[in-house]
DSSP file (Angstrom, degrees, kcal/mol; ACC not computed):
  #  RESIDUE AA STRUCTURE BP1 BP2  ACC     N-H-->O    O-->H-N    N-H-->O    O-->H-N    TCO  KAPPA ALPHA  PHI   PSI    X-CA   Y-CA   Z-CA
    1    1 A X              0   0    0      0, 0.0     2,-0.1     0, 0.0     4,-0.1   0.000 360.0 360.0 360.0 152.7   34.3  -73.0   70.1
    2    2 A X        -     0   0    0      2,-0.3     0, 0.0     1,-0.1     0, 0.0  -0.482 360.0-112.7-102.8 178.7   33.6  -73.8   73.7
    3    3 A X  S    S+     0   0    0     -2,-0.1     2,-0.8     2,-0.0    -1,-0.1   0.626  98.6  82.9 -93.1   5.1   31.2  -76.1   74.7
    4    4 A X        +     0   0    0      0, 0.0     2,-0.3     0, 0.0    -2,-0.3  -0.795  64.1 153.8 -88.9 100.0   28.7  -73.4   76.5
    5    5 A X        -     0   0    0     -2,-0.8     2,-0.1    -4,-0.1    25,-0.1  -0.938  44.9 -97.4-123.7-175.2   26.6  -72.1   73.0
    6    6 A X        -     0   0    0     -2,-0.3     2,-0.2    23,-0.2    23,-0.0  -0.242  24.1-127.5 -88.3 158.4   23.4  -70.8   72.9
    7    7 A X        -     0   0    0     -2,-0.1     2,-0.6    21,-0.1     3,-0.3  -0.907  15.2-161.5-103.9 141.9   20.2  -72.6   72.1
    8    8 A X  S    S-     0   0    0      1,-0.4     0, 0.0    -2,-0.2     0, 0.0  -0.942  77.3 -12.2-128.5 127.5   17.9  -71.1   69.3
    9    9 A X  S    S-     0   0    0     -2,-0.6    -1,-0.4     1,-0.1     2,-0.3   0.953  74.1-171.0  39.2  81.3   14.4  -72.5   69.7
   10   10 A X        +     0   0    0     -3,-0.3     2,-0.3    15,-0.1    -1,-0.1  -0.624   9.0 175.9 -91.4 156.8   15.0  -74.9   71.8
   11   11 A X  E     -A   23   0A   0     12,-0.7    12,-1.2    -2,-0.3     2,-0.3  -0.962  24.0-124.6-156.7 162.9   11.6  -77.1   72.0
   12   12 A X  E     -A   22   0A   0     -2,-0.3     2,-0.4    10,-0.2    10,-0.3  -0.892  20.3-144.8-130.5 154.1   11.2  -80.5   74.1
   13   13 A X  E     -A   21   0A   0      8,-3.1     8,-1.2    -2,-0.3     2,-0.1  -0.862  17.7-107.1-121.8 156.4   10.0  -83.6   72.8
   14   14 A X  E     -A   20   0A   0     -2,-0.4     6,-0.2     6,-0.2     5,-0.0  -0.503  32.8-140.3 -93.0 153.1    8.0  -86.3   74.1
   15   15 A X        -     0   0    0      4,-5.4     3,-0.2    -2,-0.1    -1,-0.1   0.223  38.3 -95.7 -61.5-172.8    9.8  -89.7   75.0
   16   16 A X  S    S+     0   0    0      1,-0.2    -2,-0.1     2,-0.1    -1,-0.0   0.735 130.2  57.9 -95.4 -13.6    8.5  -93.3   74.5
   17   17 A X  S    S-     0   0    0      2,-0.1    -1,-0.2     1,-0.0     3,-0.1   0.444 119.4-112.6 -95.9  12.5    7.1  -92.7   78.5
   18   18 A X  S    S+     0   0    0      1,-0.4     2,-0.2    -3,-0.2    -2,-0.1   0.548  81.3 119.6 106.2  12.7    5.1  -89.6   77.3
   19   19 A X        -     0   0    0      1,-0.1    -4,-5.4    -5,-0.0     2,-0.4  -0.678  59.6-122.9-115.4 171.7    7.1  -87.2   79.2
   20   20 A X  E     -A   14   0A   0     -2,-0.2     2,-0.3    -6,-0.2    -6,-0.2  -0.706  23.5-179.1-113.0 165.2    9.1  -84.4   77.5
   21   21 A X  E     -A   13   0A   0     -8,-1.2    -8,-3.1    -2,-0.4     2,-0.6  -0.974  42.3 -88.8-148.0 159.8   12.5  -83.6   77.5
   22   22 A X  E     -A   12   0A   0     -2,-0.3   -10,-0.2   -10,-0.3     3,-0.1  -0.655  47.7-108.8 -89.4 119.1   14.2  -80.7   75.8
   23   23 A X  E     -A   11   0A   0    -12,-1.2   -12,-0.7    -2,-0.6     2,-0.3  -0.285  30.7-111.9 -32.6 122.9   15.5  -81.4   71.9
   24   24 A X        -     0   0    0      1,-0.1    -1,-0.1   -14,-0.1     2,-0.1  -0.499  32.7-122.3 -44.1  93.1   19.1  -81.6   71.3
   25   25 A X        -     0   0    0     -2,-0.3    -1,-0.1     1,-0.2     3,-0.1  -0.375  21.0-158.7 -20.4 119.6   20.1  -78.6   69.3
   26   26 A X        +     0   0    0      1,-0.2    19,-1.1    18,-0.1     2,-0.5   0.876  68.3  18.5 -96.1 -34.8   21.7  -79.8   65.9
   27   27 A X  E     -B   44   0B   0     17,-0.3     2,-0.5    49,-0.1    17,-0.2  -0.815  67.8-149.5-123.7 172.0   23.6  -76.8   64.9
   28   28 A X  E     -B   43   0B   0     15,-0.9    15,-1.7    -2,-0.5     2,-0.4  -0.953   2.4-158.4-148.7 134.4   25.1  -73.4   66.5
   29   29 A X  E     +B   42   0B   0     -2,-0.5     2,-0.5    13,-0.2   -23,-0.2  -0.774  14.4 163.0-113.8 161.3   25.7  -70.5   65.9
   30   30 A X  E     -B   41   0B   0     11,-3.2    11,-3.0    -2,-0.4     2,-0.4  -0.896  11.9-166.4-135.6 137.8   27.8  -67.5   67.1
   31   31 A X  E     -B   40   0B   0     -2,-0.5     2,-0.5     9,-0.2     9,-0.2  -0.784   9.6-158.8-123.7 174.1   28.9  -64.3   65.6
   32   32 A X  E     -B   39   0B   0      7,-0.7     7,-1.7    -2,-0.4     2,-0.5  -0.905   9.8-159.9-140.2  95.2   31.3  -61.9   66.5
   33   33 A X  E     +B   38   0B   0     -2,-0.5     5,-0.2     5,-0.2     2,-0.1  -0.848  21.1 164.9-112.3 112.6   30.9  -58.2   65.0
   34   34 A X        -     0   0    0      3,-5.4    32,-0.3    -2,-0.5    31,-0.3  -0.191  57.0 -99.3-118.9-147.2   34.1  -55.9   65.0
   35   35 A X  S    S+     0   0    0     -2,-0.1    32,-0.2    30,-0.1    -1,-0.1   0.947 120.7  22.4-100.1 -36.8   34.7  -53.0   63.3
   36   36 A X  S    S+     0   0    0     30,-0.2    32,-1.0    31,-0.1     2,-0.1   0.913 128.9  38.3 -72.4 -70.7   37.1  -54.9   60.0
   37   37 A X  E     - c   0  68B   0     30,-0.1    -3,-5.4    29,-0.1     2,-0.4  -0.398  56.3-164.7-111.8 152.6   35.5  -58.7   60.5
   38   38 A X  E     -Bc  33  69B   0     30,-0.8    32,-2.4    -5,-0.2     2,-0.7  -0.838  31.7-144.4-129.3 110.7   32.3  -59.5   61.2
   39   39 A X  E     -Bc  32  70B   0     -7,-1.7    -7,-0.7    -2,-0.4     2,-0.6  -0.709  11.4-166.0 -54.8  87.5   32.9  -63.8   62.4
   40   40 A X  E     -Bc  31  71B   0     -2,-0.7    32,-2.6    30,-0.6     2,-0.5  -0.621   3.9-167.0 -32.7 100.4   30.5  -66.2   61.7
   41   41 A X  E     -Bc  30  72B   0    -11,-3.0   -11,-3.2    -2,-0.6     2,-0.5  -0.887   3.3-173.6 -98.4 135.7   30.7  -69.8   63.5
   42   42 A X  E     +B   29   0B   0     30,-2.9    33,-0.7    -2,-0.5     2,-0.2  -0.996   6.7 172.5-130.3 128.4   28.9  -72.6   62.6
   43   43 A X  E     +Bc  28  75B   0    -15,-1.7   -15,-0.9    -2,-0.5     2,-0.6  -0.950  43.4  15.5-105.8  76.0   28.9  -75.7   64.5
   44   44 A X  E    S-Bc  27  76B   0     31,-2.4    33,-4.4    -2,-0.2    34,-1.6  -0.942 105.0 -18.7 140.4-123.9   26.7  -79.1   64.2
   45   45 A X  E     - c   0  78B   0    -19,-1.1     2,-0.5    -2,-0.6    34,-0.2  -0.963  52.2-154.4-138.3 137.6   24.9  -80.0   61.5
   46   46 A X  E     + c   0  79B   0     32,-1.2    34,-1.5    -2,-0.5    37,-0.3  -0.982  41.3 128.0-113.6 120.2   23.5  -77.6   58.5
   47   47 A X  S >> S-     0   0    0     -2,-0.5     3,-2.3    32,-0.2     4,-1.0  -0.782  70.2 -59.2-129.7-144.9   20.4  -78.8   56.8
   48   48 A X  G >4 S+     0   0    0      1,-0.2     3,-0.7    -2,-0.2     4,-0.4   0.984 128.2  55.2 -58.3 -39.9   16.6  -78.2   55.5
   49   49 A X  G 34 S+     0   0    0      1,-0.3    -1,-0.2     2,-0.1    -3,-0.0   0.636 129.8   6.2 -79.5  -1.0   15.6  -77.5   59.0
   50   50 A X  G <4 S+     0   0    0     -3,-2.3    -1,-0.3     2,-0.1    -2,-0.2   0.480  84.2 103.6-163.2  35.0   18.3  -74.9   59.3
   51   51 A X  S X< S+     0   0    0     -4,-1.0     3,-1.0    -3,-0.7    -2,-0.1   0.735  82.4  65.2 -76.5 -27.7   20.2  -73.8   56.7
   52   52 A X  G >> S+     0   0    0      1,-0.4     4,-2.6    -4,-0.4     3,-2.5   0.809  89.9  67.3 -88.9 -32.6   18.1  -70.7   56.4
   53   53 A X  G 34 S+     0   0    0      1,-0.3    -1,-0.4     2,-0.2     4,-0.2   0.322 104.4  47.3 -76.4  16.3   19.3  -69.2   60.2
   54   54 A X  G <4 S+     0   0    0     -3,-1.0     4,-0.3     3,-0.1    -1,-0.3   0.136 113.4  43.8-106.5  30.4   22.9  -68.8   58.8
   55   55 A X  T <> S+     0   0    0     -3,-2.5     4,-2.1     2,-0.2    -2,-0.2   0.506 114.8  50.3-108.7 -34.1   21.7  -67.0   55.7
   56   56 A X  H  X S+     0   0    0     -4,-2.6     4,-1.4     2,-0.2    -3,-0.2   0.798 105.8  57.4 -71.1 -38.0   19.4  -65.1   58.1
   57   57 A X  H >> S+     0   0    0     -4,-0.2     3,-1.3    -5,-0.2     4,-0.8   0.995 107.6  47.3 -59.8 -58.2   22.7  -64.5   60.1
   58   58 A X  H >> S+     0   0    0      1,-0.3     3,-1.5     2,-0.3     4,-1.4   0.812 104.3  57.6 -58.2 -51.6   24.5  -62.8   56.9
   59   59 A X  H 3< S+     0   0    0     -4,-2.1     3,-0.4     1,-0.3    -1,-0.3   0.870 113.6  40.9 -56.7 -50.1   21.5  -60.7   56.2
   60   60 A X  H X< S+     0   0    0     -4,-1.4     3,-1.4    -3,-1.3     4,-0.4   0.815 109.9  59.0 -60.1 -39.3   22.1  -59.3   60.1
   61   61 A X  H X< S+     0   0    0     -3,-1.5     3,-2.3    -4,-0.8    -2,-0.3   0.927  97.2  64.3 -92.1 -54.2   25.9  -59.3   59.5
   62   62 A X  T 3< S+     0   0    0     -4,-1.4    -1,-0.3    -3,-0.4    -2,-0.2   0.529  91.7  62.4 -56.8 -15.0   25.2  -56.8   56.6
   63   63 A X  T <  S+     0   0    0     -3,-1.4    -1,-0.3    -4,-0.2    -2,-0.2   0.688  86.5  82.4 -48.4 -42.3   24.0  -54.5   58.7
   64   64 A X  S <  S-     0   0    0     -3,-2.3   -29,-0.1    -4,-0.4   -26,-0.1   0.103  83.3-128.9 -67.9 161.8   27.4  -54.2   60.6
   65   65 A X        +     0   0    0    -31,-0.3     2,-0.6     3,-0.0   -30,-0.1   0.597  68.9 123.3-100.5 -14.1   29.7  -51.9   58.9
   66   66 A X        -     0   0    0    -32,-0.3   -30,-0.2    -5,-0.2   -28,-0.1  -0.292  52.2-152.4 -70.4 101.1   32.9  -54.6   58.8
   67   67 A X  S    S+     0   0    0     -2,-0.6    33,-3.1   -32,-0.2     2,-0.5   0.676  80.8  64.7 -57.4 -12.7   33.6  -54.9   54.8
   68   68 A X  E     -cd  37 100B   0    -32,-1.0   -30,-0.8    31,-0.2     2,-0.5  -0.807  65.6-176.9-109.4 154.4   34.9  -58.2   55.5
   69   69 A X  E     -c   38   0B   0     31,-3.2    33,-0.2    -2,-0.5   -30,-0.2  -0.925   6.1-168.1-117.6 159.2   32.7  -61.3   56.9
   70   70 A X  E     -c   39   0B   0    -32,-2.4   -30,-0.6    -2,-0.5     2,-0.3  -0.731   8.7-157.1-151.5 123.0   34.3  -64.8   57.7
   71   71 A X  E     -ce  40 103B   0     31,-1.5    33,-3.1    -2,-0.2     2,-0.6  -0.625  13.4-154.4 -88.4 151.9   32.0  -68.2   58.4
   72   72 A X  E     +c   41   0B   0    -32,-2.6   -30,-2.9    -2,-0.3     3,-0.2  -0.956  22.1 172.8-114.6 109.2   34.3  -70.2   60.3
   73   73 A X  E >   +     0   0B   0     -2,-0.6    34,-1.4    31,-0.4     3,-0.5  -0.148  33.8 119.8-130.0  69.1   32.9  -73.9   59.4
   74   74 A X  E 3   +     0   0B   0     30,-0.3    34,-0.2    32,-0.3    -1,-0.1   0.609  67.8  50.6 -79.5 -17.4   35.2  -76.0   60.8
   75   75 A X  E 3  S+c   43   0B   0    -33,-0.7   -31,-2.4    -3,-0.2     2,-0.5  -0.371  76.5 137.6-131.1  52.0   33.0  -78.1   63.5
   76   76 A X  E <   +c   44   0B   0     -3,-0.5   -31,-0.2   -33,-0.3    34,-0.2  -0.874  27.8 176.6 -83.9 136.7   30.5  -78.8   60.7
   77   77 A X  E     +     0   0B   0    -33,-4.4     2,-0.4    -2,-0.5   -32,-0.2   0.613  68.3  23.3 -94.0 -37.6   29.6  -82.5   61.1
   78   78 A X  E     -c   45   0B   0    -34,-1.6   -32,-1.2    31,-0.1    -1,-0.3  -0.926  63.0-173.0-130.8 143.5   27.0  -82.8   58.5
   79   79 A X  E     -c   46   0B   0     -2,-0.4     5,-0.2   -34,-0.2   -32,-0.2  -0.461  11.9-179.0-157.7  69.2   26.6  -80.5   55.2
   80   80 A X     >  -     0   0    0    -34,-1.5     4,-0.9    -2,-0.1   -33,-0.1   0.423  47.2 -89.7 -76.7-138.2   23.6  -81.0   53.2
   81   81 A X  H  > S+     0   0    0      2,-0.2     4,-0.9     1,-0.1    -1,-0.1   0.762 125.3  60.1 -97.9 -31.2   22.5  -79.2   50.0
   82   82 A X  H  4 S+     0   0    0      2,-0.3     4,-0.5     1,-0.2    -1,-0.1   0.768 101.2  61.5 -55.6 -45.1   20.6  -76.5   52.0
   83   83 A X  H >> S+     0   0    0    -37,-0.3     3,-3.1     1,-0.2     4,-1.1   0.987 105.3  42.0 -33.9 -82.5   23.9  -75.9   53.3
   84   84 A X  H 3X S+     0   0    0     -4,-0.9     4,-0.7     1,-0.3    -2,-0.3   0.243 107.8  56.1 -60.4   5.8   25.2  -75.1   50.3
   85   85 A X  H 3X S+     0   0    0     -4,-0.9     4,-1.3     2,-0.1    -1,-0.3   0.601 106.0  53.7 -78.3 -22.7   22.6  -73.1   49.0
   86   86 A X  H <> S+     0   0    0     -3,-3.1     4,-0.6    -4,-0.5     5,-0.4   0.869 102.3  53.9 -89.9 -36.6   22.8  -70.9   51.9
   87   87 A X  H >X S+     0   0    0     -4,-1.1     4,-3.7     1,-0.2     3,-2.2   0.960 111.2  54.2 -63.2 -44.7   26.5  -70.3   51.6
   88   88 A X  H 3X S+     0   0    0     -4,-0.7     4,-2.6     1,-0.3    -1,-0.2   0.845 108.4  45.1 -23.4 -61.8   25.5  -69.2   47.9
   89   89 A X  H 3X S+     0   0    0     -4,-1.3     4,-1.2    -3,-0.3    -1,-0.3   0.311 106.6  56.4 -98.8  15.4   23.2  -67.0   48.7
   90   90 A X  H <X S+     0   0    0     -3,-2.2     4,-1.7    -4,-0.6     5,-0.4   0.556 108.2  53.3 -93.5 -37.2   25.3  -65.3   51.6
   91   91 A X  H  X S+     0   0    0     -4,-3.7     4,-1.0    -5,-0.4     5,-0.3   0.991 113.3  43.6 -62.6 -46.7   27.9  -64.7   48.8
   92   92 A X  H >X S+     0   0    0     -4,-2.6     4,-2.2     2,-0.2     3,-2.0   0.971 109.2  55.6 -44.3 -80.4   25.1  -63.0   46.7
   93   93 A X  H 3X S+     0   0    0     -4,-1.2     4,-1.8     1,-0.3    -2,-0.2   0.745 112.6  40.2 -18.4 -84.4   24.0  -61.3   49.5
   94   94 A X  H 3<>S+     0   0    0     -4,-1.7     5,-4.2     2,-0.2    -1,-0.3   0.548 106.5  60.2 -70.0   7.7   27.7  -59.6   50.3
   95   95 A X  H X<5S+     0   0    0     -3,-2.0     3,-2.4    -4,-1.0    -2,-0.2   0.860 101.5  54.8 -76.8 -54.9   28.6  -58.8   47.0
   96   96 A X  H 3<5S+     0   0    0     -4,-2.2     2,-2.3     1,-0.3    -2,-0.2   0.786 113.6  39.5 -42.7 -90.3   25.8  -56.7   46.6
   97   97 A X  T 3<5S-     0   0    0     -4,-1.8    -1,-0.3     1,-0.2    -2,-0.2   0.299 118.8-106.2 -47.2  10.0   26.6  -54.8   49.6
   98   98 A X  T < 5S+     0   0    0     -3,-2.4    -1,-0.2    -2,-2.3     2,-0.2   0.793  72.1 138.0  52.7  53.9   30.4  -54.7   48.9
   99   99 A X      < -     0   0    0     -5,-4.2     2,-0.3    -8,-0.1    -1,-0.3  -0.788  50.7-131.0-110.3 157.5   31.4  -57.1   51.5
  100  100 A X  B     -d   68   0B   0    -33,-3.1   -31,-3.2    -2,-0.2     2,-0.3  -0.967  16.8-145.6-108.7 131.9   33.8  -59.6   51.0
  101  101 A X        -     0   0    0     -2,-0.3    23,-0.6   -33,-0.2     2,-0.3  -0.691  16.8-179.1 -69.0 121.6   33.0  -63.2   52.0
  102  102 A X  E     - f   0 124B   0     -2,-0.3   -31,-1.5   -33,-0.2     2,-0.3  -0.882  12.1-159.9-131.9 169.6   35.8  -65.8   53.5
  103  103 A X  E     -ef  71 125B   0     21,-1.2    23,-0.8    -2,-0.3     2,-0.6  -0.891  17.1-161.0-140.3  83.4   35.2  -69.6   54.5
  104  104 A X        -     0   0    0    -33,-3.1   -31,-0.4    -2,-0.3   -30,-0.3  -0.800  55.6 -16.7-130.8 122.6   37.8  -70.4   56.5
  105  105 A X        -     0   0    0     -2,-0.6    -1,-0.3   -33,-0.1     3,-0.1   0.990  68.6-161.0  34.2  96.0   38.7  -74.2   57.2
  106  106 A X        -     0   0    0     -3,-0.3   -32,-0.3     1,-0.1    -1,-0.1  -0.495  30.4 -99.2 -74.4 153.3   35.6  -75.9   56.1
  107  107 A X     >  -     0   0    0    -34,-1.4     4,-1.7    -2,-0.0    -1,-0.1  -0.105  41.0 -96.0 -61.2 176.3   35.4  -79.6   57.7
  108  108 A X  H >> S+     0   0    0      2,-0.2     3,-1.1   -34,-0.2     4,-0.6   0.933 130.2  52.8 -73.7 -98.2   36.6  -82.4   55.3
  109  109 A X  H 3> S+     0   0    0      1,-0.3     4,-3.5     2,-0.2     5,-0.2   0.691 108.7  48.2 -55.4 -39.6   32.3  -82.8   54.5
  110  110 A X  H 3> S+     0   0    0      2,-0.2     4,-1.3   -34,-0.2    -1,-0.3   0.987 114.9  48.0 -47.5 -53.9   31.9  -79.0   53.7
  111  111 A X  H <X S+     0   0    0     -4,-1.7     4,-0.7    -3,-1.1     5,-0.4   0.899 115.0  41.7 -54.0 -67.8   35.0  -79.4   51.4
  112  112 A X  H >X S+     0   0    0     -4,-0.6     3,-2.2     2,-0.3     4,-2.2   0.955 116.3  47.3-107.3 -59.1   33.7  -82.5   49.7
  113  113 A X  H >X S+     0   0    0     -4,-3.5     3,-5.8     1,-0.3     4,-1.3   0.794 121.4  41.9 -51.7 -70.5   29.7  -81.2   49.2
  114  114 A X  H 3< S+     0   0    0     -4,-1.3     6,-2.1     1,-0.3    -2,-0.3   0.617 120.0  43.5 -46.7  -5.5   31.3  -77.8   47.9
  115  115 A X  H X< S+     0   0    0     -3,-2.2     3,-0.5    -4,-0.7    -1,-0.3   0.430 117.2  46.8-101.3 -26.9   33.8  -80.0   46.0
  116  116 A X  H << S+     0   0    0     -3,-5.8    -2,-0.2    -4,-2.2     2,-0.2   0.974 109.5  51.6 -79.0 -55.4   31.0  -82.2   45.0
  117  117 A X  T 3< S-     0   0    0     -4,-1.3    -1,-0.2    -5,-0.3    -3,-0.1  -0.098 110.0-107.7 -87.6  40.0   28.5  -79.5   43.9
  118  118 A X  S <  S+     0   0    0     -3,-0.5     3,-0.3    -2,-0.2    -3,-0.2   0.327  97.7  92.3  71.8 -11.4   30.8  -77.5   41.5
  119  119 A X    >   +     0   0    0     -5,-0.3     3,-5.3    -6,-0.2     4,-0.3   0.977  50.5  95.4 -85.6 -44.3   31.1  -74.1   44.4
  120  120 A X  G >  S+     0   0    0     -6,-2.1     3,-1.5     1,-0.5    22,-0.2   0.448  85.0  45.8 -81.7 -28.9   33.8  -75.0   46.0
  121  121 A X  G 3  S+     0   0    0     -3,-0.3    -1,-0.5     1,-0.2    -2,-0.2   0.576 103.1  71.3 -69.8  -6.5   35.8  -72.8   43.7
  122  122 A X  G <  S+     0   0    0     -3,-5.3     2,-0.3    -4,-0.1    -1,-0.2   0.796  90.8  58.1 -48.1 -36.0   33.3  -69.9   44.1
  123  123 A X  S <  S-     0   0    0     -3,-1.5     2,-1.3    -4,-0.3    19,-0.2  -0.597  90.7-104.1-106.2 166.5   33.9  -69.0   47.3
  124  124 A X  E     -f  102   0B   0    -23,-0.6   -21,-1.2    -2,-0.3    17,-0.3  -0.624  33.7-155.3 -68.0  99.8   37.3  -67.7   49.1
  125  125 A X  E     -f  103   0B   0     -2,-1.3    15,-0.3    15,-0.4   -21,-0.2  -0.575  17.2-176.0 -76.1 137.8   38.9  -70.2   51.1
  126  126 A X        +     0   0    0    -23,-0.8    15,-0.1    -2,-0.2    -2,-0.0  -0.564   9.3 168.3-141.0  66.2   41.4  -69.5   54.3
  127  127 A X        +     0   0    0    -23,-0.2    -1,-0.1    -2,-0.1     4,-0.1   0.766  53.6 100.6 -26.4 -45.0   43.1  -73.1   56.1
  128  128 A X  S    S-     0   0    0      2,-0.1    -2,-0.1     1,-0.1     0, 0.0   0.070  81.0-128.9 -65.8 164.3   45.4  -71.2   57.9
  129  129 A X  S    S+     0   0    0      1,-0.1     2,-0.6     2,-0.1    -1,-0.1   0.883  97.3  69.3 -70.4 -37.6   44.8  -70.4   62.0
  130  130 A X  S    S-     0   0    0      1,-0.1    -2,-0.1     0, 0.0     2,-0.1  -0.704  80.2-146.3-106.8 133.4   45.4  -67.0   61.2
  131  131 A X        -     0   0    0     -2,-0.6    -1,-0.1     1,-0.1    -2,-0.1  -0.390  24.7-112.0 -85.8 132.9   42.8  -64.6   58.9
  132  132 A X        -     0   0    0     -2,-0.1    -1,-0.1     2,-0.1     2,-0.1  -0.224  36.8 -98.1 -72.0-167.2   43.9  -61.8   56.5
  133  133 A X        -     0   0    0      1,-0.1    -1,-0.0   -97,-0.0     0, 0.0  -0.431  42.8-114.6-110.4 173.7   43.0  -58.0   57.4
  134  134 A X  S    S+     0   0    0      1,-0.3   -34,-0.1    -2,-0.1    -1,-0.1   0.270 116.1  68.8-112.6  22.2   40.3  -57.4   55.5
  135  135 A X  S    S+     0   0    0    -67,-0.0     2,-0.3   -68,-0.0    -1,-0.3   0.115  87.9 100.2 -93.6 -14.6   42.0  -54.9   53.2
  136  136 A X        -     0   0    0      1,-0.1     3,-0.3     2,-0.0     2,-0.1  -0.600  47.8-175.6 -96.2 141.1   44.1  -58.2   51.9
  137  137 A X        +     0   0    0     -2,-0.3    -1,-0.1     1,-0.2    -3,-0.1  -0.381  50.4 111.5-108.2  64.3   43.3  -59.9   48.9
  138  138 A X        +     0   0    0     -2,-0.1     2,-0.3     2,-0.1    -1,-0.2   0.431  48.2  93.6-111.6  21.6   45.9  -62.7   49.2
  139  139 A X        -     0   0    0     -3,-0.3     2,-0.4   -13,-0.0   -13,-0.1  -0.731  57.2-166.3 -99.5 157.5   43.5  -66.0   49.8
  140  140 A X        -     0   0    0     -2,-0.3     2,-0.7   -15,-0.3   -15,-0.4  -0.786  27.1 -85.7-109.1 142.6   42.7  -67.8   46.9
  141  141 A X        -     0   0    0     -2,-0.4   -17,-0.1   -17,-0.3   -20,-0.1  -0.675  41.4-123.4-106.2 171.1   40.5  -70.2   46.2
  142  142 A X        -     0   0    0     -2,-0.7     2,-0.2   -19,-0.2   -19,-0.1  -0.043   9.8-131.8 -75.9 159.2   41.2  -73.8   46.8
  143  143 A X        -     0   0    0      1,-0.1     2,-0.1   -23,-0.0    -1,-0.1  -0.703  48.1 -95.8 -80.7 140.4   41.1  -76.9   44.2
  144  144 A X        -     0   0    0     -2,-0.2     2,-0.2   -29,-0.1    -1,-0.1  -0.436  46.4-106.6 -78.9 157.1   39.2  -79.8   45.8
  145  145 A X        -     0   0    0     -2,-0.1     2,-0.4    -3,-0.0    -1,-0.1  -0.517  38.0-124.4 -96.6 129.6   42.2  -82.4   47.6
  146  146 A X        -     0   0    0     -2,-0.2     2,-0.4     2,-0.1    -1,-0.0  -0.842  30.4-150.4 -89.6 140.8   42.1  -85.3   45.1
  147  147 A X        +     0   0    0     -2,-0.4     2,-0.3     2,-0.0    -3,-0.0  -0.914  44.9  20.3-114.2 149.7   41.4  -88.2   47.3
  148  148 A X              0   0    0     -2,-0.4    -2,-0.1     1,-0.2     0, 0.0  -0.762 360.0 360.0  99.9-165.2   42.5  -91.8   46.6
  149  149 A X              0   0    0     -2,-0.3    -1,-0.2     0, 0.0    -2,-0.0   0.247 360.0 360.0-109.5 360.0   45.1  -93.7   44.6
């Protein structure tokens, strides 16, 4: 992702000298709607305070006619439970409508909460740089990476 993204309710906060300054976005997103894929990217940090704008993105994404979706959450830093509840309920979401859902190269902390909380195997997983057409069913999903000795 480049480093220009957008800001979504950006809001300023006061300092310890009273004065404001504008709040730090903790995540971003961007989507990309083509005629096959419709891209999700998710960026920062996913929790309570925002889990709900990239479930709120899918909803939008169903709109789009492109039977396949893919969140790209590779420059997740942080991945709380909120996260995963929203990824859940984006998979509900496009099954109903008869979209197919891909997840393609969660960070090492997406992998380990979905690894943690029983999903990881729910959802389709894609490592590779390069995505399948969205008429292929050949990604699988992954086994959590055993970690350790």
């Amino acid at each position: 992702m480049s480093d220009e993204r957008p800001v979504f309710g950006c809001h300023h906060v006061s300092t310890a000298s009273g004065a404001l300054r504008p709040d730090e976005p903790i995540m971003w997103l961007s989507c990309d709607t083509g005629v096959d894929v419709t891209r999700i990217a998710v960026a920062g940090e996913v929790d309570l305070s925002n889990a709900h704008l990239l479930t709120e993105l899918v909803e939008t994404a169903v709109a789009a006619s492109a039977p396949l979706v893919v969140i790209d959450l590779s420059e997740v830093g942080f991945f709380g439970a909120y996260g995963t509840s929203a990824l859940v309920l984006a998979q509900r979401i496009l099954t109903e409508h008869g979209r197919r859902l891909i997840l393609h190269r969660p960070s090492p902390v997406v992998r380990r909460v979905l690894g943690v909380t029983g999903t990881l195997t729910a959802f389709e997983v894609v490592d590779r740089p390069a995505l399948p057409a969205a008429s292929e069913r050949s990604a699988r999903p992954v086994v959590p990476a055993r970690s350790g000795s």
